[in-house]
N, C-alpha and C positions, 0 to 999 in steps of 0.2 A: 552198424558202426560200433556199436556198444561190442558184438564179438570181436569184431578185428583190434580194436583197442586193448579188450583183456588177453587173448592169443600176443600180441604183440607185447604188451608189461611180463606175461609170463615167458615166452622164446628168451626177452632180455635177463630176466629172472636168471633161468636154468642154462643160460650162454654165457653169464659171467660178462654179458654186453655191456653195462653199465654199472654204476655203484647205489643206484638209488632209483626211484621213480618221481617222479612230479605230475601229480594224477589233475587236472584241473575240468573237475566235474562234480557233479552231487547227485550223481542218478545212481540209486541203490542195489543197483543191476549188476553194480562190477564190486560190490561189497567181497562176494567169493570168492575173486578173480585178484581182490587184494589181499585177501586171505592167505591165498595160494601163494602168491608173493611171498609173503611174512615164512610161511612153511618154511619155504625156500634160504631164510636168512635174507632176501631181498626188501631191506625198506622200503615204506611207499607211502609219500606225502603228499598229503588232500587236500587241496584249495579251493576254494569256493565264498562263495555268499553265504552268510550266516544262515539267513532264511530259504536256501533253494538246496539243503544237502541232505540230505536221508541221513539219520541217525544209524542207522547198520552200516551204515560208508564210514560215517566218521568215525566208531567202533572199529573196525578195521583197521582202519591207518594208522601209520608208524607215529604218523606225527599231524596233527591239523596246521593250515595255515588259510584264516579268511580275509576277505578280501575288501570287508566292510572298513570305510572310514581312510580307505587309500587316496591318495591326490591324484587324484587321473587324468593331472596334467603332466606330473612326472610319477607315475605308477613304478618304472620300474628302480631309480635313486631312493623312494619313501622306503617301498619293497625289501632293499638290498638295506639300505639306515635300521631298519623294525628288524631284522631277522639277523644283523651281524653283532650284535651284543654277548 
């Protein structure tokens, strides 16, 4: 799962498929693979739990977003309120 994931972030990458990535993982396996990204001028921003993300991931990333402290009753209005300032 972990190669198809970063093969797929990178195709988008190098395809000009997208404008960004929204990686929602902390397994430090695709740290390279958002590296590569980055190479590429393709941002790539890392979501996850404070406590379950490899620090070489969130090294990598363009940008952190955690997930600690969300209402997950309405996850995706807090979400969209925290990150539009």
């Amino acid at each position: 799962m972990d190669v198809a994931l970063a093969v797929d972030m990178l195709l988008a990458a190098a395809g000009g498929l997208s404008e960004e990535a929204v990686l929602v993982s902390g397994d430090g396996d695709l740290a390279r693979a958002v590296e590569a990204a980055r190479e590429l001028g393709f941002p790539v921003r890392v979501v996850q739990f404070q406590d379950a993300i490899a620090r070489e991931l969130a090294s990598a990333a363009t940008e952190m977003g955690l997930l600690d402290g969300l209402d997950w009753k309405e996850p995706r209005r807090e979400y969209v309120e925290a990150h539009s300032q």
